[in-house]
N, C-alpha and C positions, 0 to 999 in steps of 0.2 A: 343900709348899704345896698347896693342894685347889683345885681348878679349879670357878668357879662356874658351873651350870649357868643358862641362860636361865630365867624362871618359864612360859615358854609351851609347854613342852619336855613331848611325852608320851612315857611310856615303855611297854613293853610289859609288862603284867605278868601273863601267861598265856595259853600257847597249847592246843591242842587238837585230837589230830586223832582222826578216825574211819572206822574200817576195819569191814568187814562183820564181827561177833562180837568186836570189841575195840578198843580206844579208850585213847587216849594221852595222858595230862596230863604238859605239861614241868614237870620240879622247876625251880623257882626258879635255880639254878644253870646250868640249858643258856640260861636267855634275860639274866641280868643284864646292866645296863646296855644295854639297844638301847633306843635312841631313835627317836622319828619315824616309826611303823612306816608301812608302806604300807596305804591301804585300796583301791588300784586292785589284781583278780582277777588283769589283767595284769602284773604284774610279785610274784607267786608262785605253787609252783606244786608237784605233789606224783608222784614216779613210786615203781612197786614192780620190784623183780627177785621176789621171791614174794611168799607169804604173811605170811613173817617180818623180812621187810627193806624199808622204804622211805626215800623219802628227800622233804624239803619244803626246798625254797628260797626266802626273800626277798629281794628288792630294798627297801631302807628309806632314809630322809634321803633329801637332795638337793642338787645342785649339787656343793659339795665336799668335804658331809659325805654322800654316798651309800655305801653301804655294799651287799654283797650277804651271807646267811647261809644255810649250807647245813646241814644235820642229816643224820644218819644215825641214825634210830630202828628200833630190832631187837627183836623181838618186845615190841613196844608201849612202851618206853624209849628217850627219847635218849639213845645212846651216844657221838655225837661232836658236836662244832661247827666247824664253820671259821667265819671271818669278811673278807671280803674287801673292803679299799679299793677301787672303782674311780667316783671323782669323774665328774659327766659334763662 
């Protein structure tokens, strides 16, 4: 059975990040399906251990669909996702 979605529902459909000489477009596959994303600065947020490794997190939805998504992008590709429940 397909679970319908709200019509008022936005989804995220391309992020973007940018590092001094290089610049990171997620494939389609690191963000499907995230809804709702956040437009408050506060609640994402982006650190590096070097050159080649950083890492961005969001906080997205609300209430009890909030969600938190963390990336691990390595030399300009994301290579991981988590995705974390945590309702407020």
């Amino acid at each position: 059975m397909e679970k319908k979605l709200p019509e008022d529902l936005k989804e995220i459909k391309s992020i973007r990040v940018q590092q001094p000489g290089r610049g990171s477009v997620f494939v389609r596959e690191a963000i499907k399906n995230m809804f709702n994303p956040t437009m408050d600065f506060e609640n994402m947020g982006v650190t590096s251990i070097d050159d080649d490794h950083i890492f961005l997190y969001m906080i997205n939805g609300s209430g009890e669909h909030r969600y938190t998504t963390f990336w691990t992008i390595k030399e300009g590709r994301a290579i991981s996702q988590i995705i974390y429940s945590n309702p407020e």
